[in-house]
MDTraj code that builds the backbone (N, CA, C; nanometers):
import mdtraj as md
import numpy as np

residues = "UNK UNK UNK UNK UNK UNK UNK UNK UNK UNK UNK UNK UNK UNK UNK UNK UNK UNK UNK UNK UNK UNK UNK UNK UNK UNK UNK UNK UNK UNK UNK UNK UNK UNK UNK UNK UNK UNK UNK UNK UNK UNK UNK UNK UNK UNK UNK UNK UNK UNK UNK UNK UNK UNK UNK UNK UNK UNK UNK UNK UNK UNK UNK UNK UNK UNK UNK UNK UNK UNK UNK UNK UNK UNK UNK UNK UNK UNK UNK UNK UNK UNK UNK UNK UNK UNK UNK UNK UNK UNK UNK UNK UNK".split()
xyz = np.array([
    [13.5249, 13.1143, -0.6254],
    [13.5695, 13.2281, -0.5480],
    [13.4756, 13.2456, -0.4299],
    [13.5339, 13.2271, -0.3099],
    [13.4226, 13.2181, -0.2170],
    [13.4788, 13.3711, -0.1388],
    [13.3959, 13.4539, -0.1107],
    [13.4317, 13.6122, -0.0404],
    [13.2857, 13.5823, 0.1060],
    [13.3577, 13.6239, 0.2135],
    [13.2862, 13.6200, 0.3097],
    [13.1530, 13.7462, 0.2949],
    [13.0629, 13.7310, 0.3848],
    [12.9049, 13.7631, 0.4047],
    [12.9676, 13.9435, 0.4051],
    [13.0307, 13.9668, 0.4843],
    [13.1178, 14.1254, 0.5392],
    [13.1673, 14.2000, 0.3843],
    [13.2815, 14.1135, 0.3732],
    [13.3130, 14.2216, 0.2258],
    [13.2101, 14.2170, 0.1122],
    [13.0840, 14.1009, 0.0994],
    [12.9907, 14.1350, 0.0132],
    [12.9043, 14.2177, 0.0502],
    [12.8608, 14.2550, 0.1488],
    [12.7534, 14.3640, 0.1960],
    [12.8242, 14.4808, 0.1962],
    [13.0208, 14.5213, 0.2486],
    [13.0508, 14.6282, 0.2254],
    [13.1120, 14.7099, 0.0936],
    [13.0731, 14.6028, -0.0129],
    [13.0800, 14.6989, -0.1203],
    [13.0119, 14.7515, -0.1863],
    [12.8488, 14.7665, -0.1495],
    [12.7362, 14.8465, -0.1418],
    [12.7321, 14.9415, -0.0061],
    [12.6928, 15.0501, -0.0677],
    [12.6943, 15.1374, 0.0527],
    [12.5888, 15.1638, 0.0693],
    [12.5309, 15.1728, 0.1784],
    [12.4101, 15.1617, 0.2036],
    [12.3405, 15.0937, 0.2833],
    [12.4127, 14.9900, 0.2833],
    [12.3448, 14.8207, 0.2605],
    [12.3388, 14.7786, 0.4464],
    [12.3994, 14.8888, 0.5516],
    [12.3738, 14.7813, 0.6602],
    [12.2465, 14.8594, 0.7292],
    [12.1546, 14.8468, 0.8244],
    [12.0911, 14.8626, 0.8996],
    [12.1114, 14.9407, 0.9735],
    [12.0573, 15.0619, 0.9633],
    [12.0684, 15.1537, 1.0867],
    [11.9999, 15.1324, 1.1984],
    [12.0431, 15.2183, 1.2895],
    [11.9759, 15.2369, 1.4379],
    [11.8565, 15.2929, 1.4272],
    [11.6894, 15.3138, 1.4632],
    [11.6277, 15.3432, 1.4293],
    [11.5274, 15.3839, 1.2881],
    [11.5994, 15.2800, 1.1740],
    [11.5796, 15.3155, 1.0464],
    [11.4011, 15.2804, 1.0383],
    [11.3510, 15.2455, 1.1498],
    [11.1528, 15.2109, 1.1198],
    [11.0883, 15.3751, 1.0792],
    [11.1810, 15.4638, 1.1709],
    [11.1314, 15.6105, 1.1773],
    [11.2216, 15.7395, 1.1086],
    [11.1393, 15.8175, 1.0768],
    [11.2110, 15.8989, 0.9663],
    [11.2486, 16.0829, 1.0690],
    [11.1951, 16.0424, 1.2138],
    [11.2331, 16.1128, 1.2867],
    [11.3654, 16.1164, 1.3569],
    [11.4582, 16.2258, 1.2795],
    [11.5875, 16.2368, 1.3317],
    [11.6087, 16.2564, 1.4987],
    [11.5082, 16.3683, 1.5759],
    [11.5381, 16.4371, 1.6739],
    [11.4684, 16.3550, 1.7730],
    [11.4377, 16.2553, 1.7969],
    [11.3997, 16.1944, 1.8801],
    [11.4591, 16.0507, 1.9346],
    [11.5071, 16.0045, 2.0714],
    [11.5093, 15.9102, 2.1373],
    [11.5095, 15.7726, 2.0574],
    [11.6293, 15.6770, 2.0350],
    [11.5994, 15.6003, 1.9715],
    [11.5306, 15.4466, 2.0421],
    [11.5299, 15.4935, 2.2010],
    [11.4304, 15.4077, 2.2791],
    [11.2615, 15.4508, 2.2250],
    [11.2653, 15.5872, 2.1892],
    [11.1447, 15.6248, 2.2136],
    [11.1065, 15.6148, 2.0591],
    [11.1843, 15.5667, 1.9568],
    [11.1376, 15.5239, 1.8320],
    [11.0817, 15.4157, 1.8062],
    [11.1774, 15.3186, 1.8980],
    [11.1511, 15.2200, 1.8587],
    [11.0039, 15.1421, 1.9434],
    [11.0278, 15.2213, 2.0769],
    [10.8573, 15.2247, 2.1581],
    [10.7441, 15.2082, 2.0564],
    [10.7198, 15.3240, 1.9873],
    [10.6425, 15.3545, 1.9465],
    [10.6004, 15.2597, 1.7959],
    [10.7419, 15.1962, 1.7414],
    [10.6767, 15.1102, 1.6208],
    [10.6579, 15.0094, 1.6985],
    [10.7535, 14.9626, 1.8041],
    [10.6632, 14.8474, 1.8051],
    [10.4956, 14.8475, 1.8815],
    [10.4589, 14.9479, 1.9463],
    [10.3202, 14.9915, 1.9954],
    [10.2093, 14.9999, 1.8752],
    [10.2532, 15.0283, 1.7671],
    [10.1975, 15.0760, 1.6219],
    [10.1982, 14.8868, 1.6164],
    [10.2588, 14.8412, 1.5871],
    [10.2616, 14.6786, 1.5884],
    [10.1600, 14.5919, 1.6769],
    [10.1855, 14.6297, 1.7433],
    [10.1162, 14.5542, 1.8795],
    [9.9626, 14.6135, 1.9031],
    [9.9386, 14.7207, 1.8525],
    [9.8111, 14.8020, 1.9133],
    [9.7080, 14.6568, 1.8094],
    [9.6988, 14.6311, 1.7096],
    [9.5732, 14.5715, 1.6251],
    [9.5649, 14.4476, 1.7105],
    [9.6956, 14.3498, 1.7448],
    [9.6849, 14.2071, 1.8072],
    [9.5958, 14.2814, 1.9709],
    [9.6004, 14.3286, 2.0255],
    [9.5621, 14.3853, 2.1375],
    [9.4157, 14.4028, 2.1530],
    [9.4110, 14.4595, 2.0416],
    [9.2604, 14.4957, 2.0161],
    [9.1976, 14.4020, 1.9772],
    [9.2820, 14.3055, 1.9064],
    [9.1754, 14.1739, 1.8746],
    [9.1505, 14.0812, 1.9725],
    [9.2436, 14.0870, 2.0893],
    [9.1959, 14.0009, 2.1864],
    [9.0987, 14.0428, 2.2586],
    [9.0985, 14.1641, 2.2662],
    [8.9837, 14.2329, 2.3652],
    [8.8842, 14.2060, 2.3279],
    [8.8774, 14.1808, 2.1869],
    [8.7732, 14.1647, 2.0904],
    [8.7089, 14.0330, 2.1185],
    [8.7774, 13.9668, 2.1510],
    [8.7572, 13.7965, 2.1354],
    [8.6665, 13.8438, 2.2919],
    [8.7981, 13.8622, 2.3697],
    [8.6927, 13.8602, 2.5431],
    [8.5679, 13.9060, 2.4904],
    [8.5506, 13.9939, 2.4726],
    [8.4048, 14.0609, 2.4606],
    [8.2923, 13.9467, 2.4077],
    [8.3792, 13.8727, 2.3320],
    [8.2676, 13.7659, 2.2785],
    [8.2376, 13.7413, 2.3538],
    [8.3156, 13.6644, 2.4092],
    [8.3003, 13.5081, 2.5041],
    [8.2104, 13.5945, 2.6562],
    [8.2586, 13.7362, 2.7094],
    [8.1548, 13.7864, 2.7908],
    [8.0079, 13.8327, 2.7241],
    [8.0271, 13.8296, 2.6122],
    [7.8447, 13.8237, 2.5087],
    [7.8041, 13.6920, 2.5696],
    [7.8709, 13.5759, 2.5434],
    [7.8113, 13.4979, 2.5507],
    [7.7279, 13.4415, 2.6783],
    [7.8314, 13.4859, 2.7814],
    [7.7956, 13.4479, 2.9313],
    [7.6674, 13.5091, 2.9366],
    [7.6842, 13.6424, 2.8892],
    [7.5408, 13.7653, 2.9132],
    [7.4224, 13.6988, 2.8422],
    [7.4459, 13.5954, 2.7796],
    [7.3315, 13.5132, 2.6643],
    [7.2546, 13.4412, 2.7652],
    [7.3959, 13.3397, 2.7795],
    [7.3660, 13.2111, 2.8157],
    [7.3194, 13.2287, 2.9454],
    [7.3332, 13.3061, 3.0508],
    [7.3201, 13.3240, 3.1498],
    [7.1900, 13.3175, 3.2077],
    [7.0544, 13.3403, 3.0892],
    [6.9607, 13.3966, 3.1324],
    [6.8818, 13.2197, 3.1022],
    [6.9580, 13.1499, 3.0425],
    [6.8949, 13.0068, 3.0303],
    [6.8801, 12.9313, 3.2118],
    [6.9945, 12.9223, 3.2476],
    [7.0071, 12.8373, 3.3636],
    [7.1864, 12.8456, 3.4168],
    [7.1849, 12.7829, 3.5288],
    [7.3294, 12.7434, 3.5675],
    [7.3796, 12.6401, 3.4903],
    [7.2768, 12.5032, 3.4500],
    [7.3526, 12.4495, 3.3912],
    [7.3736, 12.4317, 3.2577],
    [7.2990, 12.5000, 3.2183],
    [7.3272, 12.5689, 3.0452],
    [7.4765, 12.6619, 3.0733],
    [7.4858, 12.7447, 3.1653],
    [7.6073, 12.8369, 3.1583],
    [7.7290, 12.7455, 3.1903],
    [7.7034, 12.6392, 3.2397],
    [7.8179, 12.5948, 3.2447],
    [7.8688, 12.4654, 3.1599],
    [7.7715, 12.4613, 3.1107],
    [7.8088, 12.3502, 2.9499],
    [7.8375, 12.4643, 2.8625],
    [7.8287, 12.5962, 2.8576],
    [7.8301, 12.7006, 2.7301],
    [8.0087, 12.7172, 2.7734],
    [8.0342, 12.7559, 2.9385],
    [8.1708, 12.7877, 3.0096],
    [8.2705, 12.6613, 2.9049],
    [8.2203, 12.5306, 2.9802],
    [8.3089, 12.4337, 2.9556],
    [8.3061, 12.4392, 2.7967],
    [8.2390, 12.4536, 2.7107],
    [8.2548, 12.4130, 2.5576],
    [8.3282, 12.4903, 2.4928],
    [8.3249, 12.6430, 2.5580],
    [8.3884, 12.7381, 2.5302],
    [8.5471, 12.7532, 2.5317],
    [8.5726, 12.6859, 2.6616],
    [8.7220, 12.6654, 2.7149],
    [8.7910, 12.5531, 2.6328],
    [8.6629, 12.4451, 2.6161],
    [8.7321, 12.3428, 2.5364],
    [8.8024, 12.3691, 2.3896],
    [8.6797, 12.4658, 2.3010],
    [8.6872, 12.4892, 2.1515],
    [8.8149, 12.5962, 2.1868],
    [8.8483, 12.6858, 2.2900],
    [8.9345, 12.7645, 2.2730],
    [9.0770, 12.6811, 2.2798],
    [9.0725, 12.5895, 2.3760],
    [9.2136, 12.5433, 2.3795],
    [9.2421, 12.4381, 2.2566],
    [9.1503, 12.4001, 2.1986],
    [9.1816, 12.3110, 2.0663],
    [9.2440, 12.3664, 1.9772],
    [9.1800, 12.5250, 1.9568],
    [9.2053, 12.6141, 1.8675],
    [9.3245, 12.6623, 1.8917],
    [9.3706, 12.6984, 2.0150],
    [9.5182, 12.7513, 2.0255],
    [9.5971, 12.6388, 1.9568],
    [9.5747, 12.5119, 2.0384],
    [9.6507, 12.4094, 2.0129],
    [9.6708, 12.3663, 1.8307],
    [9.6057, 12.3510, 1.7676],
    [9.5774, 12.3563, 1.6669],
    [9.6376, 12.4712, 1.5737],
    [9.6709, 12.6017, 1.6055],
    [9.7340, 12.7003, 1.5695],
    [9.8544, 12.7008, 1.5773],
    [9.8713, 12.6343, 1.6989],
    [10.0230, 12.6274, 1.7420],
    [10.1162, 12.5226, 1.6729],
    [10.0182, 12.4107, 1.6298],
    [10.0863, 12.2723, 1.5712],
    [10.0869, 12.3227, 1.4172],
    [10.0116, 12.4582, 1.3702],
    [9.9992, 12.4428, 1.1859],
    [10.1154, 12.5888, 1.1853],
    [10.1431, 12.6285, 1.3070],
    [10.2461, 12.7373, 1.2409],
    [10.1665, 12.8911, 1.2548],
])
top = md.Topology()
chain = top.add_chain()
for i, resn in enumerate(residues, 1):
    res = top.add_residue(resn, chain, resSeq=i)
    for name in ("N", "CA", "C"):
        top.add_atom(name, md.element.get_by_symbol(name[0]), res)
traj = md.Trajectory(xyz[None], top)
């Protein structure tokens, strides 16, 4: 007996997805609901990049006080290990 995807989901009631269902606020904007989860989402990845810059400007503030060409073997190694690492992230998923 094969019954399509439609009449199995509509004989639970309940069962489809509302418009704004992330928020339990009736009286508000459902642009302005959905703003806000995904901002609630997005705020930690945000902060962790800032996080990362801050390193990598620690580091300049380190390395800086060695020489030019210490800062710029620290620049280049830095850029290198970062793009391996993206790359590497990107190829495991």
């Amino acid at each position: 007996m094969c019954t399509s995807a439609r009449s199995r989901f509509s004989r639970r009631p309940g069962s489809y997805i509302r418009a704004g269902f992330m928020s339990d606020a009736k009286h508000l904007d459902p642009w302005r609901t959905e703003l806000g989860a995904t901002l609630r989402l997005a705020a930690p990845l945000a902060l962790a990049n800032l996080l990362q810059m801050l390193v990598y400007a620690m580091d300049v503030v380190f390395v800086a006080r060695l020489g030019t060409p210490e800062l710029a073997a620290a620049a280049l190694s830095t850029t290198m290990f970062g793009l391996t690492m993206w790359t590497f992230s990107g190829l495991t998923g």
